[in-house]
C-alpha positions in Angstrom: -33.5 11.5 125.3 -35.3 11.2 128.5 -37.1 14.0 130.1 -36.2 15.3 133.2 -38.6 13.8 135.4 -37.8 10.2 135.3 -34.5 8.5 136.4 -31.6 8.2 134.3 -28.3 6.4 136.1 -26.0 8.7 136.5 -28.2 12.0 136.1 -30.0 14.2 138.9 -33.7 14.6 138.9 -34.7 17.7 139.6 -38.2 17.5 137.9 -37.7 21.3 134.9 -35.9 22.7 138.2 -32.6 24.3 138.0 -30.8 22.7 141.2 -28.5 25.7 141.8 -31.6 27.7 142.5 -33.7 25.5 144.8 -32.5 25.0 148.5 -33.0 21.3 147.9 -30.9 18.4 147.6 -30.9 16.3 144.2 -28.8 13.1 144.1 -26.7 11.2 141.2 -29.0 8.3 140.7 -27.6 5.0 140.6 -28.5 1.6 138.3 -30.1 0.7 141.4 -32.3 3.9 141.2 -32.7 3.9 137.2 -36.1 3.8 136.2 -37.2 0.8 134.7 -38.0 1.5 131.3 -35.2 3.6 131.1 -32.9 0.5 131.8 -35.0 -2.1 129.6 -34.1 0.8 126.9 -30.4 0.1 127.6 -30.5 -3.5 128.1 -31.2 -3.2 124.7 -28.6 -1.5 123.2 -30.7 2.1 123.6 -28.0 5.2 123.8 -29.4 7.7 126.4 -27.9 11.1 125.6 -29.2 13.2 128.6 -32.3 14.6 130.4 -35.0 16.8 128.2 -36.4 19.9 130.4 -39.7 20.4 131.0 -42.3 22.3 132.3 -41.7 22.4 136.2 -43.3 19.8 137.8 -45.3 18.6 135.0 -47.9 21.5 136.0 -48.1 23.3 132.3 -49.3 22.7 128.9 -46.9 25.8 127.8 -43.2 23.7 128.3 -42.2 27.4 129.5 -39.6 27.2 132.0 -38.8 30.3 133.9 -35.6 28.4 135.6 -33.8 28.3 131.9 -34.2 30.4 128.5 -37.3 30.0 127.6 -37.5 27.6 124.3 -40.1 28.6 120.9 -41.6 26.5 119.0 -39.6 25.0 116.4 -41.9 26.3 113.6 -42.1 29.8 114.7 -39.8 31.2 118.0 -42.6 33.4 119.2 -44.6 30.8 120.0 -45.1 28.0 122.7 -43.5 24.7 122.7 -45.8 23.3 124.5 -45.1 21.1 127.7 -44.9 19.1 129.8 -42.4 17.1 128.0 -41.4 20.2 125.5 -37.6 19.1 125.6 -38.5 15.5 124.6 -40.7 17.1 121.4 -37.6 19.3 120.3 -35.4 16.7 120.6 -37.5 15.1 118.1 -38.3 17.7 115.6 -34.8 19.1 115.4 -33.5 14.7 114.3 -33.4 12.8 117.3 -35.3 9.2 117.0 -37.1 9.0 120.0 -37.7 10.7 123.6 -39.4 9.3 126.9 -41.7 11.6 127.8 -44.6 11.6 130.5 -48.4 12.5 130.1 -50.9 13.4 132.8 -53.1 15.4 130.9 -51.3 15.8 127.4 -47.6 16.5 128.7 -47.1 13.9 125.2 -49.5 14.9 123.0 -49.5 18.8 123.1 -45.7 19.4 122.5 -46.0 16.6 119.6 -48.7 18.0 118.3 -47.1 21.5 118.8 -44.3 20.5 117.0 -45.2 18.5 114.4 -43.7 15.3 115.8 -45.7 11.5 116.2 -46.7 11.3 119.9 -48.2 8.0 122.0 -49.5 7.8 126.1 -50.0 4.5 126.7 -52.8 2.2 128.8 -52.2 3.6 132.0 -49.6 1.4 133.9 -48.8 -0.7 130.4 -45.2 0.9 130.6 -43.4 0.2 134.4 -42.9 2.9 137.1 -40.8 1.4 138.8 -38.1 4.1 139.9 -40.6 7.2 138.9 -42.0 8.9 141.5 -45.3 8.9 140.2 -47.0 12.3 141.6 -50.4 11.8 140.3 -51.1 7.7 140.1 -53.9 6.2 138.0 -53.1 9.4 135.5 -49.8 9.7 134.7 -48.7 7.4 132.2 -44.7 6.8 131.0 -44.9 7.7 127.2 -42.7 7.7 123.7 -42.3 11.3 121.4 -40.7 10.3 118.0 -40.1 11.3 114.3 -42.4 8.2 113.5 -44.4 5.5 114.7 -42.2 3.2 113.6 -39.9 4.3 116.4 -42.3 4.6 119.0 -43.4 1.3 118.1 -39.7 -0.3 118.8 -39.5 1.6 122.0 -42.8 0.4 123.2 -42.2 -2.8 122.4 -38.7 -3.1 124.1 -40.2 -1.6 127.3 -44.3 -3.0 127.4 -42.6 -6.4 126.3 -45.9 -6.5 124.6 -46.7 -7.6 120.9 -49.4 -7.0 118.5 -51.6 -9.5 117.8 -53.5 -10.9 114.6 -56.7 -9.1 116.3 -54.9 -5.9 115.2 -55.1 -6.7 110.8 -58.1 -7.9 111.9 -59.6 -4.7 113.7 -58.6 -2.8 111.0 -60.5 -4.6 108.2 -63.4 -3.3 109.5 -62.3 -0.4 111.5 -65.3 2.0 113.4 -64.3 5.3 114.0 -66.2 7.5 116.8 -66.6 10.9 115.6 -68.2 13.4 117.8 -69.0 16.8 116.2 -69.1 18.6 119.1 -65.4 17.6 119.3 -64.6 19.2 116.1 -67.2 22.2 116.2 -65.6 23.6 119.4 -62.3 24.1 117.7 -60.6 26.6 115.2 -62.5 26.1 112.1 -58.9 25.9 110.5 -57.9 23.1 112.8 -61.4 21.5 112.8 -61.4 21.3 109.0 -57.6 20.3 108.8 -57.9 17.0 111.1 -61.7 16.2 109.3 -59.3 16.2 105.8 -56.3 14.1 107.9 -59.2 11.6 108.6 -60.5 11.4 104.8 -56.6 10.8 104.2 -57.2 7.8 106.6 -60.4 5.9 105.8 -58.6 6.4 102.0 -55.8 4.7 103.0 -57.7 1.9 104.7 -60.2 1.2 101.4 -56.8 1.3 99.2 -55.4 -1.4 101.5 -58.7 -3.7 101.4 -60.3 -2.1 104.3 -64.2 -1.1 104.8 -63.7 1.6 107.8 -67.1 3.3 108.9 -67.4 6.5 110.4 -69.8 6.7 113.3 -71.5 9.9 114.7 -71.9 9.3 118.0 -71.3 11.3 121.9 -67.9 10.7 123.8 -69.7 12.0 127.3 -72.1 11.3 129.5 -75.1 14.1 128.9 -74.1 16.7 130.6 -70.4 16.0 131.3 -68.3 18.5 128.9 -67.5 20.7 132.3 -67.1 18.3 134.5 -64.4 17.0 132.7 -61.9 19.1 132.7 -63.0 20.2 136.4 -62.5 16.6 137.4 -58.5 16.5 135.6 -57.4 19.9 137.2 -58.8 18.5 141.1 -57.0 15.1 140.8 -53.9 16.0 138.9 -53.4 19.5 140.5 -53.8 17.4 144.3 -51.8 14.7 143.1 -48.8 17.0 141.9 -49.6 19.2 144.6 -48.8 16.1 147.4 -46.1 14.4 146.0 -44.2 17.8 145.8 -45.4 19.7 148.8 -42.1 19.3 150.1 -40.7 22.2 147.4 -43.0 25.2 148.9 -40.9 28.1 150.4 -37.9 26.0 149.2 -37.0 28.7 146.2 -39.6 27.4 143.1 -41.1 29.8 140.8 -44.1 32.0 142.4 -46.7 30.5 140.2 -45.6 26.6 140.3 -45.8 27.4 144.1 -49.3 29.0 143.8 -50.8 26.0 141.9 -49.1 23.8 144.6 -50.9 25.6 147.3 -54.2 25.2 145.2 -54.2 21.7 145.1 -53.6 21.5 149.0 -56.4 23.4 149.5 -59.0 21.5 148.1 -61.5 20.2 150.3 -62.1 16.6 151.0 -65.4 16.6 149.1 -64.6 18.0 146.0 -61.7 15.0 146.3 -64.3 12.6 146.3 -66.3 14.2 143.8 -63.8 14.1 141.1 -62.7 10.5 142.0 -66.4 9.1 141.4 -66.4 11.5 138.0 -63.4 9.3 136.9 -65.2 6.2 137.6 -68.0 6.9 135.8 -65.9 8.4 132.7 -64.5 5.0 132.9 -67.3 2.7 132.9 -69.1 4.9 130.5 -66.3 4.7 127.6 -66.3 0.8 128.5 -69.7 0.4 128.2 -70.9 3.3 125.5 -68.5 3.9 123.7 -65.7 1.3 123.3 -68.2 -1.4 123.0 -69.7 0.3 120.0 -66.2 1.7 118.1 -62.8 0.8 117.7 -61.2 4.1 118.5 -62.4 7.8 118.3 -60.9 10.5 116.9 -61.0 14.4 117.6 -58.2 17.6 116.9 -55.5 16.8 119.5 -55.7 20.8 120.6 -58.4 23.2 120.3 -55.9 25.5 118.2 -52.6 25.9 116.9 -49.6 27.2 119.3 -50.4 30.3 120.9 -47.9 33.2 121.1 -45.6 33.0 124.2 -46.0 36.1 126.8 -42.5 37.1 126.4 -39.4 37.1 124.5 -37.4 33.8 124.1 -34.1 35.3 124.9 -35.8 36.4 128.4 -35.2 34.1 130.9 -35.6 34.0 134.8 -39.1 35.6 135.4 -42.1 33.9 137.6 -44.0 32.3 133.9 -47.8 32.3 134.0 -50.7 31.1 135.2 -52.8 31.3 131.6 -55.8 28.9 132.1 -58.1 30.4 129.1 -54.3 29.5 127.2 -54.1 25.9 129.0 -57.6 25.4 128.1 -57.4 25.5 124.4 -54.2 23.1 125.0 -55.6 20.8 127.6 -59.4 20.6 126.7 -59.4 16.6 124.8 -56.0 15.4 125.9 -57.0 14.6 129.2 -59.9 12.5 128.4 -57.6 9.4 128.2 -55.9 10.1 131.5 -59.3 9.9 132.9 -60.5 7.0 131.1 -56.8 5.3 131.4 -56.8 4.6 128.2 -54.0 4.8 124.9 -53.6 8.0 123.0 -51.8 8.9 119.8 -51.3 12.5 118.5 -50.3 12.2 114.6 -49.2 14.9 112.2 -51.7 16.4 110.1 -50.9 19.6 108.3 -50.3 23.1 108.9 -52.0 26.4 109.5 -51.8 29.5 107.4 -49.0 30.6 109.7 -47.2 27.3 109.1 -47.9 26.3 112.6 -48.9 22.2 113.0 -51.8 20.8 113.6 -52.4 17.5 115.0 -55.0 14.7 115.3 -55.7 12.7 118.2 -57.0 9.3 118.4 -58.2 7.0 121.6 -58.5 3.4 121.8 -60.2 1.2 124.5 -57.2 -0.5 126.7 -54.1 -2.4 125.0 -55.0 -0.8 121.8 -51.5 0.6 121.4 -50.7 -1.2 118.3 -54.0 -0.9 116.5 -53.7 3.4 117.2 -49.9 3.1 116.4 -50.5 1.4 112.9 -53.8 3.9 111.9 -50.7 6.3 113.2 -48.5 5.3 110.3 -51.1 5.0 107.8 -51.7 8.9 108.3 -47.8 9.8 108.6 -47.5 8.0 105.4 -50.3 9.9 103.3 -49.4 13.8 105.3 -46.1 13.9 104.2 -46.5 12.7 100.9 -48.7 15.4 100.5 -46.9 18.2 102.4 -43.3 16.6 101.1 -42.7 20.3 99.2 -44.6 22.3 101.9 -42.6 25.6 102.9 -43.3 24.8 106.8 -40.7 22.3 106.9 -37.6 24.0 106.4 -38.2 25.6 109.7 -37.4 22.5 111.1 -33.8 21.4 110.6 -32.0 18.1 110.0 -35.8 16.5 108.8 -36.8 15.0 106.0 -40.4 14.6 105.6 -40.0 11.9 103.1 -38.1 9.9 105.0 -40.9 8.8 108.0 -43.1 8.2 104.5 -43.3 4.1 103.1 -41.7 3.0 100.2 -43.8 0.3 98.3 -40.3 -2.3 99.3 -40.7 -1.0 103.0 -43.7 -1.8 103.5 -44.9 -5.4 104.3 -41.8 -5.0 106.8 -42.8 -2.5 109.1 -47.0 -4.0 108.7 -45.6 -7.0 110.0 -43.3 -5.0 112.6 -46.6 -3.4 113.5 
């Protein structure tokens, strides 16, 4: 399944819009006009079965769509999704193997995460865009949503043309793991103590297989950084989103995508600049502080469980929301590594007392995919061994928890797949 935004041969793009409603023109694309990952899929042997909706634009972390009926969360109907790439996320929770999704600022991780699905953003710019129009560059990164990490570790390879290296069994040996408790303290204590037991799970794992991992108390941010951070995400995604589709205003788009368009324009040069050199120093200080003392860092992928949607899910055709105390708690430590331009995971972890998902999130320094995809697996494997009987997942149809987990015959395959 590939979502909305990027090009699929024979398809429209039309970016979560509903064509019929927008006085704009959307073309068939062609194989000339394919994006490129997209056709390295199908070179080989990948079967696309259509576009995923999204959040319009890309400018959400809800995945609610006022153009269509809205979608709830596959775990309870009531509740958000979670977007951008919210169709790609379904796709996988209700069976399908694996979606192409996009991530500016969590569009992967947030629906995975939502929905209880294995999520990965790459290195920015690891994965082509070649035939993607790229709204926000140097942020938006071409991404995989799957049942497992096994998947999403086929699909990356067949469209990085990237693979792992012997540095990867040898990372994990001694693996370092950044913990910052800030990270975890500014959570829900039920989500904060769910992903601290999904990282015992881990660093168990690792010492069965041989491995001495260390944890490492340590700060993610620059002192003084923890508002600037998301300040500096919303100023250069919101502009970039807001150029490359400026073309859409007064053109028939919902009220509040329009609104956040027209914020973006308006953002004075200086407050531009400001953000850029934010990013810069995000980047050299994750290079030189942080990535130069641990292998990856790990934190809750959201700062709670799925919130409640604001209307019914048979409703359909309103103007959505502008909910930023909502996108907060969705977006707060996802776009970190579309600042930094680093690789991000989101990995199943349990489930609230409402039987909603939680997920944890770990970051790697630059071409780390495989290293984060493997520590991926390891936790898949232990969660759903334990949560095999759990009540949550008959909410979710056509899955089988058991059958993402290793079998003791499966596994030197997929570690040397890895």
């Amino acid at each position: 399944m590939v979502k909305d935004e990027i090009n699929v041969s024979g398809y429209t793009t039309s970016y979560g819009l509903d064509p019929f409603r927008v006085d704009k023109e959307f073309v068939i694309h062609s194989e000339d006009s394919q994006s490129e990952v997209v056709k390295r899929m199908i070179d080989e042997g990948a079967i696309v079965l259509g576009k995923s909706n999204q959040h319009i634009f890309g400018l959400g972390a809800f995945g609610l769509n006022p153009h269509y009926p809205r979608l709830g969360n596959i775990f309870n109907s009531s509740h958000i999704p979670g977007g951008s790439s919210s169709g790609s996320a379904m796709f996988a929770g209700i069976g399908g193997p694996l979606a192409l999704g996009t991530d500016g600022g969590g569009s992967i991780s947030i629906p995975a995460a939502n929905n209880a699905v294995s999520g990965l953003k790459p290195t920015e710019g690891k994965l082509s865009v070649k035939n993607y129009d790229n709204a926000a560059p140097g942020l938006v990164a071409i991404g995989f949503i799957g049942q497992s990490f096994e998947d999403i570790a086929e699909g990356y390879m067949l469209t990085s043309r990237q693979w792992p290296t012997s540095q990867v069994a040898d990372t994990l040996q001694d693996l370092r793991i950044g913990i910052d408790p800030q990270w975890f303290e500014h959570a829900s204590k039920e989500v904060a103590e769910t992903t601290i037991t999904c990282l015992e799970r881990l660093t168990d794992s690792l010492e069965q297989s041989g491995a001495t991992p260390n944890l490492l108390e340590m700060d993610y941010l620059p002192k003084g950084f923890e508002k600037p951070l998301w300040d500096t995400h919303a100023v250069l995604f919101g502009r970039g989103e807001a150029e490359g589709k400026a073309s859409y205003i007064d053109k028939g788009i919902p009220a509040e995508i329009e609104l956040a368009l027209i914020m973006g324009l308006s953002l004075d040069q200086s407050t531009i600049e400001k953000a850029h050199e934010n990013k810069k120093r995000l980047a050299h200080h994750f290079q030189n502080n942080v990535f130069s003392k641990v292998d990856i860092i790990a934190m809750p992928t959201l700062l709670t469980t799925a919130p409640k949607a604001s209307r019914p899910w048979f409703e359909s055709f309103d103007n959505g929301e502008l909910n930023l105390p909502k996108t907060y708690l969705m977006t707060a430590h996802t776009g970190l590594a579309n600042l930094t331009g680093g690789p991000r995971i989101t990995v199943h972890c349990g489930f609230d007392e409402d039987n909603l998902p939680i997920g944890l999130q770990l970051m790697g320094d630059d071409n780390s995919e495989y290293l984060l995809m493997m520590l991926g697996a390891l936790v898949e494997k232990s969660i759903y061994k334990r949560d095999k009987d759990h009540p949550a997942w008959k909410k979710r149809p056509y899955f089988d928890p058991m059958r993402n987990a290793w079998s003791v015959n499966q596994e030197p395959k997929i570690k040397s797949k890895l």
